[in-house]
N, C-alpha and C positions, 0 to 999 in steps of 0.2 A: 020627359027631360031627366028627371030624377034617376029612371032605369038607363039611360044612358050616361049618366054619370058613374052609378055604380060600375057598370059596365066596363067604364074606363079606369075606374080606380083597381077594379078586378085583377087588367092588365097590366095596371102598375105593379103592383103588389108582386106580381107574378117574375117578372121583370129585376125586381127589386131581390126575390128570394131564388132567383138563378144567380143574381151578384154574389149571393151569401153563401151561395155552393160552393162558389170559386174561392169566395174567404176562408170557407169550410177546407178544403183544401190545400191552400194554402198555410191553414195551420197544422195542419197532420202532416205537410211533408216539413213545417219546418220543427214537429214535433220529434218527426223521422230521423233529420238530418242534426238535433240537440242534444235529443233523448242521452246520449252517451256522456257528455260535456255542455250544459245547458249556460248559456252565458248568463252569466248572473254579477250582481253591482258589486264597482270594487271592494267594500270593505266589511261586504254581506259574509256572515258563516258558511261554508259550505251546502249544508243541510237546507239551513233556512233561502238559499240563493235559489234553490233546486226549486222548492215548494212554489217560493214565489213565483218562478219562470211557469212553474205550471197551472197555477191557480191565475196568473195572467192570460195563458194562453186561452186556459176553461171560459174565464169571464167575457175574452173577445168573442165564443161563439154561443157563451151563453143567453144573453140579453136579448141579442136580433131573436132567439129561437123561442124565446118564452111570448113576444110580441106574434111571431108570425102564429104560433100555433095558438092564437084567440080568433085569428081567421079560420072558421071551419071550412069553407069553400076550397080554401087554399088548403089547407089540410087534404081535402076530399081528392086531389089529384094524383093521378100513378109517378108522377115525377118526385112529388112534395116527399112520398115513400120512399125512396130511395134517397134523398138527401136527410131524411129525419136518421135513416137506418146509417147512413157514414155520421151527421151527428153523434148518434147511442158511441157507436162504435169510436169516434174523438174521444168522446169523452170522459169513457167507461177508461181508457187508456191513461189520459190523463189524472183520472181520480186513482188509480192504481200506481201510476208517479209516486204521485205523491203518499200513498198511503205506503209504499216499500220505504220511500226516504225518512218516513216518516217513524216506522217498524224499525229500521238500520239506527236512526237516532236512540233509538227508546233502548237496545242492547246495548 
């Protein structure tokens, strides 16, 4: 009984980290479509609206991914590789956001 539980939890998981591909997604094309004009709160500095919007965006996919990747199993799959690798690639993006806005502020 126990092995079929895990078994089903396996599949949940599984399940659960194709939802977070589509989240994953979801924030890269609306990182795409801000990247130039990032909406940011009315009476925030320019600079600091930028970082914020990005250091938001980081936080939405970085939480689920530090959880999924304590699951080795799930890790261990050819799928899991390819949404880790669009992960790197979010977020390497976004940390470079913010590190230009950041450099732009500083001159």
């Amino acid at each position: 009984q126990r092995e079929t539980l895990r078994q089903d939890l396996e599949s949940k998981y599984l399940v659960i980290f194709q939802n977070y591909a589509r989240d994953l997604e979801a924030v890269q094309k609306l990182y795409e479509k801000h990247k130039y004009e990032p909406p940011i709160p009315r009476n925030a500095p320019p600079v600091a609206g930028n970082i914020m919007w990005a250091r938001q965006l980081l936080r939405r996919i970085e939480a689920p991914m530090q959880r999924f990747a304590q699951n080795k199993a799930l890790m261990a799959t050819k799928e899991s590789k390819k949404i880790v690798k669009t992960y790197n690639k979010v977020a390497k993006a976004l940390i470079e956001f913010e590190t230009l806005w950041h450099q732009a502020w500083l001159r």
